[in-house]
C-alpha positions as CSV (number, residue, x, y, z in Angstrom):
1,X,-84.7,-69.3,-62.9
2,X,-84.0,-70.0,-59.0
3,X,-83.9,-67.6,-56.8
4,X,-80.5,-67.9,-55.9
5,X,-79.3,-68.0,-59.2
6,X,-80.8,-65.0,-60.3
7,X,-79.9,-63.2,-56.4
8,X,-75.8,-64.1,-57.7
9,X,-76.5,-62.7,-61.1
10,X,-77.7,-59.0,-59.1
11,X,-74.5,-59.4,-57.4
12,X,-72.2,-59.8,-60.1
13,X,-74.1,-57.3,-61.8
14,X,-73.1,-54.5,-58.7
15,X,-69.8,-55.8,-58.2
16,X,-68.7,-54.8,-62.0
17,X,-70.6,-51.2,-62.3
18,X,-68.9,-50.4,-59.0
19,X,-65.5,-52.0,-60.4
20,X,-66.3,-49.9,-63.6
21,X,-67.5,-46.8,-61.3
22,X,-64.2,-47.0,-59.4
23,X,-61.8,-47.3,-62.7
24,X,-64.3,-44.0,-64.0
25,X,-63.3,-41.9,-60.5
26,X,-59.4,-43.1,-61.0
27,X,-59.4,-41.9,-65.1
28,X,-60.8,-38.7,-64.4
29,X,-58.2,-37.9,-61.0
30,X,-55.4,-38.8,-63.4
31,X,-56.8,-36.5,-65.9
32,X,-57.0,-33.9,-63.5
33,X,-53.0,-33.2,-63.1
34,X,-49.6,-33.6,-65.3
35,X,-48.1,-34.5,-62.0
36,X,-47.5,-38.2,-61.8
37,X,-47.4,-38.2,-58.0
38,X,-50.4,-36.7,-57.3
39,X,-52.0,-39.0,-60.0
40,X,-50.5,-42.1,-58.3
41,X,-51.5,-41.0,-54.8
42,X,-54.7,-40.3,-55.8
43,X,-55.6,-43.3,-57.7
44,X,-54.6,-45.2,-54.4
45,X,-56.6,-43.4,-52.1
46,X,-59.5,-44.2,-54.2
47,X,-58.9,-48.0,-54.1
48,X,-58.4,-47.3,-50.1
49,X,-61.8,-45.5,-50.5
50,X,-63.8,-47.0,-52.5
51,X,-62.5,-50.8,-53.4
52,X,-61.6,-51.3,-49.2
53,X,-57.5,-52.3,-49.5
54,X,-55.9,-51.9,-46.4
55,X,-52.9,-50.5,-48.1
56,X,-51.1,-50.4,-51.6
57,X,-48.4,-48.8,-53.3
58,X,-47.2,-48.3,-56.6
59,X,-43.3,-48.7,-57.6
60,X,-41.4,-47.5,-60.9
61,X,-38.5,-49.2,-62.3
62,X,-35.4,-48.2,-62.3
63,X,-33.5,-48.9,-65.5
64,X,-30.2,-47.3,-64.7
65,X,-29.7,-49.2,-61.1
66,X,-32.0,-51.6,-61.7
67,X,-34.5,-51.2,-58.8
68,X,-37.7,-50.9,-57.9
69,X,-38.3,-47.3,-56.4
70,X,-41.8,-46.2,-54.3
71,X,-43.2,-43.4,-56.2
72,X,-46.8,-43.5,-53.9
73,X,-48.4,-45.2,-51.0
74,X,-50.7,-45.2,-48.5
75,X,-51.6,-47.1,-45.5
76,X,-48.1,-47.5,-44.6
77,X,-46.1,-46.0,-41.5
78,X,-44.1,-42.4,-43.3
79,X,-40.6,-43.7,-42.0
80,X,-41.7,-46.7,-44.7
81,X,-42.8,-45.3,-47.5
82,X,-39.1,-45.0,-49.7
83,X,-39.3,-48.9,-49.6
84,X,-37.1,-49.6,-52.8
85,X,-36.8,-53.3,-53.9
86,X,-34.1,-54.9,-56.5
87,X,-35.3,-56.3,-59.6
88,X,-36.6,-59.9,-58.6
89,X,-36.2,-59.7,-54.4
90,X,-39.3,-60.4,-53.2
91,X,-42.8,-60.6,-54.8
92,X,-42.7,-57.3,-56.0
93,X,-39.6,-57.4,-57.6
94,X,-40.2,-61.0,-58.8
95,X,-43.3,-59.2,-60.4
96,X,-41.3,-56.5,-61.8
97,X,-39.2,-59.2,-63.3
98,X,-41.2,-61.4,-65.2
99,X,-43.9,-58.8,-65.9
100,X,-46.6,-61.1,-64.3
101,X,-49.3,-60.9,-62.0
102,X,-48.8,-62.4,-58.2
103,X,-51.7,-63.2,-56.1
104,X,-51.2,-64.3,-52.5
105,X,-54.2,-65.4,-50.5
106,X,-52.6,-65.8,-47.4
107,X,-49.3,-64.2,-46.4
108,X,-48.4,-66.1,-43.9
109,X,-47.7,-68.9,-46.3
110,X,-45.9,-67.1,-48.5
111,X,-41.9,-67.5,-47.8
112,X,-41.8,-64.7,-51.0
113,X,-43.6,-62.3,-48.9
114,X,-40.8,-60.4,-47.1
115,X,-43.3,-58.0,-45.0
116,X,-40.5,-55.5,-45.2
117,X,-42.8,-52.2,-45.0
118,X,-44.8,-54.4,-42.0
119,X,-48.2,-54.3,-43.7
120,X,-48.6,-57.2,-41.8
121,X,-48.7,-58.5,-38.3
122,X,-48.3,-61.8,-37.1
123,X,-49.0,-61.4,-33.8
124,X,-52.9,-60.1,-34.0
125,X,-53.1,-63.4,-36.3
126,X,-54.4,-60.9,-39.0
127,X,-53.9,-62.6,-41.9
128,X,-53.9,-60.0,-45.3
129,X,-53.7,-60.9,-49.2
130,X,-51.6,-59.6,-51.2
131,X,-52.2,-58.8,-54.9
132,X,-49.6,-57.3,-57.2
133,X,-49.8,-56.9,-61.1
134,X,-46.9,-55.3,-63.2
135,X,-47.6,-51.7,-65.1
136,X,-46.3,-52.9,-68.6
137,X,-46.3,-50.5,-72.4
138,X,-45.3,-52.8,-75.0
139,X,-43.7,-55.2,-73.8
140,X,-41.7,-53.5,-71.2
141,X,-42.5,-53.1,-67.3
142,X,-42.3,-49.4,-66.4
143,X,-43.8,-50.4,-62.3
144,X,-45.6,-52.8,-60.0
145,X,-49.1,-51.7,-58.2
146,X,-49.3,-54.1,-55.0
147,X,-52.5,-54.2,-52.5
148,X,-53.0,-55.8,-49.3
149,X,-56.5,-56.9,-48.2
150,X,-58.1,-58.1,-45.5
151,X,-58.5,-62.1,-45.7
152,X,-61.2,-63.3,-47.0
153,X,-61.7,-67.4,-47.9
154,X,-64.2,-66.5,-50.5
155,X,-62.8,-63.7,-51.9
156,X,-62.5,-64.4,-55.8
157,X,-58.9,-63.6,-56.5
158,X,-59.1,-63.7,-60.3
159,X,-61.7,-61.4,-60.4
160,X,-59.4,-59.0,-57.8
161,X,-56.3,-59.8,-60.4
162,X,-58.4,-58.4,-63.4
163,X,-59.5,-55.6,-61.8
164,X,-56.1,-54.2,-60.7
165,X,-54.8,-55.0,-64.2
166,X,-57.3,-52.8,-65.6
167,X,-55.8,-50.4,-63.1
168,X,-52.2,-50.6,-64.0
169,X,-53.5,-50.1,-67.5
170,X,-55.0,-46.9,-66.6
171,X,-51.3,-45.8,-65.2
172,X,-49.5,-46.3,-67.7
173,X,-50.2,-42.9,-69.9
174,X,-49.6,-41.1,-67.2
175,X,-45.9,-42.6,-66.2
176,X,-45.0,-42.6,-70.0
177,X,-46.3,-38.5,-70.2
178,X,-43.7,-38.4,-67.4
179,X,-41.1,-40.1,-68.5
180,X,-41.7,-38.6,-71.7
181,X,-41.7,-34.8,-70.1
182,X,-38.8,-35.6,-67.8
183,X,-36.9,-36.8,-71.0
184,X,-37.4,-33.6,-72.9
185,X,-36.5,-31.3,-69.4
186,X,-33.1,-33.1,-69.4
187,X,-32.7,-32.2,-73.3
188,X,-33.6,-28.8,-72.5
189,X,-31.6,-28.0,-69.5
190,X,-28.4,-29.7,-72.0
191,X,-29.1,-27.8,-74.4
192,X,-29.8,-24.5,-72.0
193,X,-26.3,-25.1,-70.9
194,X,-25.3,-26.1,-74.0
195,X,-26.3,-22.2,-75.4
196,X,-24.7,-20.5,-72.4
197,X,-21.4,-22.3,-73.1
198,X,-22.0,-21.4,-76.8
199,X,-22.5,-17.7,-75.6
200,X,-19.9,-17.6,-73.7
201,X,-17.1,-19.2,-76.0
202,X,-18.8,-17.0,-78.5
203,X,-18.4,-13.8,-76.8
204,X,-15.5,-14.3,-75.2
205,X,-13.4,-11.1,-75.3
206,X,-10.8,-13.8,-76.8
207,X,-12.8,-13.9,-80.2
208,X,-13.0,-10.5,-80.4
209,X,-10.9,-10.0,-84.3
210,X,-7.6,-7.2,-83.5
211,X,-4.2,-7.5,-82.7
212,X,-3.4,-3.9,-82.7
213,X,-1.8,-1.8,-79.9
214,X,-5.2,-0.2,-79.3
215,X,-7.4,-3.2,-78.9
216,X,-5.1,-4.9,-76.4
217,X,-5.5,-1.7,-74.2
218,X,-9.4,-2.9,-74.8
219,X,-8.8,-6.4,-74.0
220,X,-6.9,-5.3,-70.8
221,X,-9.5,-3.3,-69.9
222,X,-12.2,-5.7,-70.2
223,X,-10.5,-7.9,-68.4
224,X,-10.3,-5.8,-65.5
225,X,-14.0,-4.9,-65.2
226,X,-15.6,-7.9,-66.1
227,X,-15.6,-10.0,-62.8
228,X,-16.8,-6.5,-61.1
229,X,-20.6,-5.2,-60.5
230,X,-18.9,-2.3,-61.6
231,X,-21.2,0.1,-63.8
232,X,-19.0,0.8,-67.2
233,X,-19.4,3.6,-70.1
234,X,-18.7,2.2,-73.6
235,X,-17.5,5.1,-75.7
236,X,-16.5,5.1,-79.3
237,X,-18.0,5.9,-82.7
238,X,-20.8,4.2,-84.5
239,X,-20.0,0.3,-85.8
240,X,-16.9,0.3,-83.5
241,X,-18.6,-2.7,-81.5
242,X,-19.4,-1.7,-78.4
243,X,-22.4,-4.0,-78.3
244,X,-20.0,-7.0,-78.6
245,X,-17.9,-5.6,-76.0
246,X,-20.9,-5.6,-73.6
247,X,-21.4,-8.9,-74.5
248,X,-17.9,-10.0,-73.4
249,X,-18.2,-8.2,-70.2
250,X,-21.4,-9.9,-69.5
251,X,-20.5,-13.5,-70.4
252,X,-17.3,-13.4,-69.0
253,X,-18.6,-12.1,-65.3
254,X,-20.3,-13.7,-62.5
255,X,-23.4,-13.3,-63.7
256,X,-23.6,-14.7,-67.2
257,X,-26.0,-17.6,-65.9
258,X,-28.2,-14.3,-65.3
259,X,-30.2,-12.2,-68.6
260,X,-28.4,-9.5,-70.8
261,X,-31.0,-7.3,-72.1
262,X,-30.2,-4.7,-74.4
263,X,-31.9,-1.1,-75.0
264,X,-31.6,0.6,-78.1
265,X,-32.4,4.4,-76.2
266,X,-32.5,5.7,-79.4
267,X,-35.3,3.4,-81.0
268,X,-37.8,4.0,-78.3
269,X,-40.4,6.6,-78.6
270,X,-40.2,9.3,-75.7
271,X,-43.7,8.9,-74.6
272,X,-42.9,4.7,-74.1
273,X,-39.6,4.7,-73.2
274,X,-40.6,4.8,-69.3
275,X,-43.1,1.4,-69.8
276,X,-39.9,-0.3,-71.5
277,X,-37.8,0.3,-68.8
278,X,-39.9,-0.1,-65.8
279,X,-43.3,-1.7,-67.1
280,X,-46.9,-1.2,-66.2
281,X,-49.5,-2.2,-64.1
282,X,-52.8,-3.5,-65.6
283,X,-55.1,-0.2,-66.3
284,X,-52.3,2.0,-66.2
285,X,-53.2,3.9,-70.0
286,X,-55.4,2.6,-72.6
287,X,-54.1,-0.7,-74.1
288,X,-53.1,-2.0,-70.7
289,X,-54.7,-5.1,-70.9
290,X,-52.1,-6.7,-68.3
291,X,-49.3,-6.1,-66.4
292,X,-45.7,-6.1,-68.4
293,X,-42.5,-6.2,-67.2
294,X,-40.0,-3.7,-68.0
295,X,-36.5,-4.3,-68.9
296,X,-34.9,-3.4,-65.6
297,X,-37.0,-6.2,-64.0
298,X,-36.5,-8.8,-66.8
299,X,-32.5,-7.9,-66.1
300,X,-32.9,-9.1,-62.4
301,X,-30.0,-10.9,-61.3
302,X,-28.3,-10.3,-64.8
303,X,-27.1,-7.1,-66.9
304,X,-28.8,-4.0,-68.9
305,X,-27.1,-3.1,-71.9
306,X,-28.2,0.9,-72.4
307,X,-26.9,1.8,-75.9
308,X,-27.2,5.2,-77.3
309,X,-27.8,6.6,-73.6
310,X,-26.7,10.0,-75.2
311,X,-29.8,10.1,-76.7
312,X,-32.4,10.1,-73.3
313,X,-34.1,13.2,-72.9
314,X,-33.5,14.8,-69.7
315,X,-36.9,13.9,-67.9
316,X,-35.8,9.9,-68.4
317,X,-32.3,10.5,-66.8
318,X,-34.0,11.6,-64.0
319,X,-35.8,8.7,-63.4
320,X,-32.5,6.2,-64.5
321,X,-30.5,8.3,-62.3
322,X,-32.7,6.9,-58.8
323,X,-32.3,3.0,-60.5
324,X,-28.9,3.5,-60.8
325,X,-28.4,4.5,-57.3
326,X,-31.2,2.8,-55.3
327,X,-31.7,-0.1,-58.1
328,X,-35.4,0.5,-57.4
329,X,-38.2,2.2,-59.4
330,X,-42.5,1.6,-59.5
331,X,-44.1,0.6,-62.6
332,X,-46.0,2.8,-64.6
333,X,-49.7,3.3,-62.7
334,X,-48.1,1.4,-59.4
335,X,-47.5,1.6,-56.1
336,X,-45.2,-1.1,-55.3
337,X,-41.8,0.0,-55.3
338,X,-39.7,-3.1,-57.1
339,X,-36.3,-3.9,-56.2
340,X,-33.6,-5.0,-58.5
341,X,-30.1,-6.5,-59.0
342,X,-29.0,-5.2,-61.8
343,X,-25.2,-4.7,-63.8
344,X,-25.5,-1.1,-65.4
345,X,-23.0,-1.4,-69.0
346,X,-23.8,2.1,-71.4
347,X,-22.7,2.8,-74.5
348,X,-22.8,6.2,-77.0
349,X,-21.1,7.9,-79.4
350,X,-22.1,11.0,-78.4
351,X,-19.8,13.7,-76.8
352,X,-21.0,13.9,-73.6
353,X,-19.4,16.2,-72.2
354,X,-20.8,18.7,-75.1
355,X,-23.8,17.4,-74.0
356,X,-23.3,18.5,-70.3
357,X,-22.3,21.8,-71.4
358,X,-25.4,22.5,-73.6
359,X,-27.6,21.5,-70.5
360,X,-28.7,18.3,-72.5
361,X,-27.1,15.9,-70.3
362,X,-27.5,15.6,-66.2
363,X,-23.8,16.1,-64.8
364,X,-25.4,13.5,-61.9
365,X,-25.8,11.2,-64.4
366,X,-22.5,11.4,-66.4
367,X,-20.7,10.8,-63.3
368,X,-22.9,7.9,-61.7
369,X,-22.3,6.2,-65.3
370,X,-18.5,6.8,-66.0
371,X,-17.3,4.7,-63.2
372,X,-15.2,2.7,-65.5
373,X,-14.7,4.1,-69.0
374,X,-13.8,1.8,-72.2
375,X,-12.7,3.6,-75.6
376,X,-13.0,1.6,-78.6
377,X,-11.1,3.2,-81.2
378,X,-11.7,3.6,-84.8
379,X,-11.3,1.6,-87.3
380,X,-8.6,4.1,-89.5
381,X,-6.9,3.8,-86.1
382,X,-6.3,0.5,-85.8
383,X,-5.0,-0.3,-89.2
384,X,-3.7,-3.8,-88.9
385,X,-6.6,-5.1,-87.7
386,X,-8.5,-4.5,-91.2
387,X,-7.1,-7.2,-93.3
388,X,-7.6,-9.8,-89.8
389,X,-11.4,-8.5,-90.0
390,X,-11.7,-8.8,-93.8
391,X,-10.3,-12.3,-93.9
392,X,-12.9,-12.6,-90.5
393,X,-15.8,-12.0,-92.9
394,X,-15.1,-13.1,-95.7
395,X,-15.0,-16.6,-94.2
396,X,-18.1,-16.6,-91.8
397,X,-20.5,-15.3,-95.3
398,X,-18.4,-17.4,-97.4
399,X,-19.8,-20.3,-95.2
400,X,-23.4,-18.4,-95.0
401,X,-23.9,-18.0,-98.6
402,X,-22.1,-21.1,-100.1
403,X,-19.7,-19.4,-101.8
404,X,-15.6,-20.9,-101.7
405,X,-13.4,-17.8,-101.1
406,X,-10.2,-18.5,-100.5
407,X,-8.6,-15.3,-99.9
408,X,-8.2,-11.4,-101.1
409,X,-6.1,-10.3,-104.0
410,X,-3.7,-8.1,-102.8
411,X,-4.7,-4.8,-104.7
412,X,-8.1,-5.0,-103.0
413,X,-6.4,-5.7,-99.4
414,X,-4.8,-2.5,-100.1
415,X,-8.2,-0.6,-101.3
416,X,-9.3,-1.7,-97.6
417,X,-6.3,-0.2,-95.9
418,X,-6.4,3.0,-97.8
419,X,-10.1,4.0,-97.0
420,X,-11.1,5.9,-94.1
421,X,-14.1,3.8,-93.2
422,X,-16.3,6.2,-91.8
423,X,-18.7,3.6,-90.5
424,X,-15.7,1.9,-88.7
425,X,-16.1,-2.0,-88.6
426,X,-19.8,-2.5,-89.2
427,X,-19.3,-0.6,-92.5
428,X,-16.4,-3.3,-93.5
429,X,-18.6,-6.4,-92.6
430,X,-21.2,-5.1,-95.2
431,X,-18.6,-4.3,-97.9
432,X,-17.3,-7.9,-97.3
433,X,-20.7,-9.3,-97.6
434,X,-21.4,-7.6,-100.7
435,X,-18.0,-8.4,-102.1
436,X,-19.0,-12.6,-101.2
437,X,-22.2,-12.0,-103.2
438,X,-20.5,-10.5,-106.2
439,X,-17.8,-12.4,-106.6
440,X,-17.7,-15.3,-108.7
441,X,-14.2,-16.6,-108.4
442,X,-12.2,-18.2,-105.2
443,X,-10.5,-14.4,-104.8
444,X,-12.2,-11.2,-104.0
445,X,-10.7,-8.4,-106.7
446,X,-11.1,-5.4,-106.2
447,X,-13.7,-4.6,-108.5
448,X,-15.5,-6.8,-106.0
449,X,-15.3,-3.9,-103.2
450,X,-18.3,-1.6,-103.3
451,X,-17.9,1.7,-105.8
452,X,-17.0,3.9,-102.8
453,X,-13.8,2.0,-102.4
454,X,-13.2,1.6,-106.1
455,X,-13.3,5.5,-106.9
456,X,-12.9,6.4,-103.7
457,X,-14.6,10.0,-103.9
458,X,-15.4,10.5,-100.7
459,X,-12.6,9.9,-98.8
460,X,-10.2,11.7,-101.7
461,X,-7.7,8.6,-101.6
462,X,-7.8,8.2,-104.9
463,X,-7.4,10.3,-108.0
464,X,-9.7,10.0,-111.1
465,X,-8.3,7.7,-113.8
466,X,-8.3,7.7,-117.6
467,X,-9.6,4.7,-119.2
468,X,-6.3,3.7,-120.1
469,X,-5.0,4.2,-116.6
470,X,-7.9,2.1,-115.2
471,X,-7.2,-0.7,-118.1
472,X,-3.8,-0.7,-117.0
473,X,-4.2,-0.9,-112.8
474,X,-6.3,-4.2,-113.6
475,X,-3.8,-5.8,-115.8
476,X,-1.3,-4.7,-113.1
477,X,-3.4,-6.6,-110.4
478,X,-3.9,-9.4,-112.4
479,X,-0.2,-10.3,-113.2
480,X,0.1,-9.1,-109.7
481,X,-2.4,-12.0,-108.3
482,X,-0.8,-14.7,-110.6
483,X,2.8,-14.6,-109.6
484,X,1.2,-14.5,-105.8
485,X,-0.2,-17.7,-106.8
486,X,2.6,-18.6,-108.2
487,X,5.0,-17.8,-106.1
488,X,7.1,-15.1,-108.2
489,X,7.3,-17.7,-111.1
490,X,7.3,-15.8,-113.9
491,X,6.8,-18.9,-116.6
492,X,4.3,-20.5,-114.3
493,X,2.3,-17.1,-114.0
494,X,2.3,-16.5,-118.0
495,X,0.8,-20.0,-118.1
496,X,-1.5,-19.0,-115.9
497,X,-2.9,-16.1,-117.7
498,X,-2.6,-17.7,-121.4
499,X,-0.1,-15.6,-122.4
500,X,3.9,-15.9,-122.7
501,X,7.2,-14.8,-120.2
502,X,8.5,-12.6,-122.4
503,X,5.5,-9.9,-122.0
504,X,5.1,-10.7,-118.4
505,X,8.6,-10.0,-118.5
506,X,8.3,-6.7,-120.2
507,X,4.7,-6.2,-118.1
508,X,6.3,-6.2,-114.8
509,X,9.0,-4.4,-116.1
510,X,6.3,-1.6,-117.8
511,X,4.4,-1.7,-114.2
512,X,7.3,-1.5,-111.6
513,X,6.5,-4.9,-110.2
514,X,8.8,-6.8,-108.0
515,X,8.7,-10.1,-108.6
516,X,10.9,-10.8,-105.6
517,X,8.5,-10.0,-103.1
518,X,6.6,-12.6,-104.5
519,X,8.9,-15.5,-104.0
């Protein structure tokens, strides 16, 4: 072999492991970061490096406007580098366009060139080349990667053109991760606001169920507070729904972009309720692996929710009583004293007041909390609410459990409105859920209705019936629910139950029905 042949052959030989060197150094700096910036940047700066270009930048496409925008460059002047280019001005964007490679030996002879980021100077007579190839997945071109070099007659511009393309190959993961990423951010920050909305409309003081006198007091009331830091007390008995009326406050304020966390004070341990509400440092107690945040902190620029506050012991209210008024506190084993913004909302169902008078309740405290008081009355209160709540639930777990209610027979609407419902409205949510499960019909009977409302011991609205009696009441309802369907048609009703008008006619008339009030 001459020795110039096999001289060319050593050549060649460097030239590709250095090609395959460089392409090594570029794979393993995009590896290196998710962000597609720093990936483009660097991948540049290693050509500038390492393969000589005199400068280089890579643009993304635009699908929306249809332009070529700069997403990294160097050797250009900073007031340049937000170039943009439309889809098929100029060799980049005639690059872009087609999705083909453009080499350019010379510039200067190039009347596609348009030198607008003045990579070149005519003036010095320093004649550059310009190389750009197109970064294309499938098909489609997602950006261009341009270089200028220095001139050079021999250079071997195919070999250049390969090499970049192998490159642009190397890009294109990391724009599609991007895209990719910056795809799913925009879904999640819809959806984000998509929930909040959700919230809101869902706790909106509006779709709190009750018409009564009492509950528009509520409603007033809420209304008031709501666009107010204001610290409010909740008071009412247990199931009256002072959670959801927290809720309402909270999404209906200025600050329901901001967190509602709830504490249950009642459900936390005395000797952890101080790490739940102000966290620890790592090492504070054994088990304190790291540090936690407590639930005043995770409230910051949002709202607490304290329910069952009656139920703190005394060395707790101390330390709630400096948050309240400073809206600072340390974690447990820290120094750092942490401030917060924080909305204080309570809630109990215990007499506080009693409370204060037993010496189980700070007086400080009571009146730091009861800025602004809200009374929820009881459910026996607010009578004619019961049968808007009952129809309520019976069509949110009709929907949950499949089943086709339509509505409630009359006799059971007034078994609801007879019992004292001692559990207030979380008590008649269960016994409508139950009722939904039993039933097996498009009406809820009363024999539906949980045995406590059926015999109604407890509550002593209902005395004890003889079998006969109890026979009797159901035939009652049952004609009863027939001419409702029917509307006071006695023939129609008799049809209805397979038997004839003359004994519904004697029936009604045994019963003391009014078929009038029917029609």
């Amino acid at each position: 072999m001459p020795k110039s042949a096999s001289l060319k052959s050593s050549n060649d030989y460097a030239a590709i492991m250095k090609k395959l060197s460089i392409l090594m150094e570029i794979n393993q700096a995009i590896s290196r970061t998710f962000d597609l910036g720093e990936s483009l940047l660097a991948t540049l700066k290693i050509l500038q490096n390492s393969y000589k270009i005199k400068s280089g930048a890579v643009f993304l496409v635009d699908d929306e406007q249809k332009t070529l925008k700069m997403a990294a460059s160097v050797g250009y002047k900073d007031d340049l580098a937000k170039t943009n280019y439309k889809m098929g001005e100029g060799l980049t964007g005639r690059i872009a366009e087609t999705g083909k490679p453009i080499v350019a030996p010379q510039v200067s002879k190039e009347p596609l060139f348009l030198n607008r980021m003045s990579s070149w100077e005519p003036k010095r007579n320093r004649e550059q080349s310009f190389v750009g190839v197109p970064i294309n997945l499938d098909y489609k071109t997602l950006g261009v990667l341009i270089v200028n070099l220095a001139f050079k007659a021999d250079r071997d511009f195919e070999s250049t053109k390969k090499f970049l393309m192998l490159t642009a190959s190397a890009l294109v993961q990391a724009i599609r991760l991007d895209q990719v990423r910056k795809i799913e951010r925009q879904r999640l920050i819809d959806e984000n606001v998509m929930l909040k909305q959700k919230l809101v409309e869902e706790f909106s003081f509006h779709n709190i169920i009750g018409n009564s006198r009492e509950m528009r007091e509520v409603y007033e009331k809420v209304t008031q507070v709501a666009r107010a830091n204001t610290t409010v007390l909740i008071r009412g008995e247990s199931g009256t729904g002072k959670e959801l009326i927290a809720q309402a406050i909270h999404y209906n304020s200025q600050r329901s972009d901001g967190p509602f966390i709830r504490v249950n004070c009642a459900a936390i341990p005395e000797n952890l309720i101080e790490s739940e509400f102000f966290g620890y440092e790592k090492g504070a107690f054994t088990g304190a692996v790291s540090r936690k945040k407590g639930r005043f902190e995770l409230a910051n620029g949002g709202t607490i929710f304290l329910d069952e506050i009656g139920d703190l012991s005394p060395m707790t209210q101390i330390k709630l009583l400096r948050v309240l008024q400073e809206q600072e506190f340390e974690r447990v084993g820290g120094m750092e004293t942490i401030k917060v913004d924080v909305r204080i909302l309570a809630a109990t169902n215990a007499d506080l007041e009693q409370l204060m008078s037993e010496g189980k309740f700070r007086e400080d405290l009571y009146y730091r909390l009861n800025v602004y008081t809200i009374m929820l009355p009881p459910l026996r209160e607010r009578k004619t609410d019961i049968l808007l709540l009952a129809d309520h639930f019976m069509l949110k777990y009709g929907r949950k459990h499949g089943k086709p209610i339509k509505r409630i027979s009359t006799p059971a609407i007034d078994m609801l409105r007879v019992y004292h419902w001692p559990g207030n409205v979380r008590e008649l949510e269960n016994c409508i859920e139950r009722a939904v499960l039993v039933c097996d019909d498009q009406v809820i009977h009363s024999y539906h209705l949980p045995p406590t409302l059926q015999t109604a011991e407890s509550s002593n609205t209902e005395p004890r019936k003889t079998l006969a009696d109890a026979v009797a009441g159901f035939e009652k309802e049952l004609i009863q629910d027939a001419l409702k369907s029917t509307r006071g048609n006695r023939a129609r009703a008799a049809r209805l139950l397979d038997t004839t008008e003359r004994i519904i006619g004697y029936k009604t008339s045994r019963y003391g029905i009014d078929v009038k009030r029917f029609k």
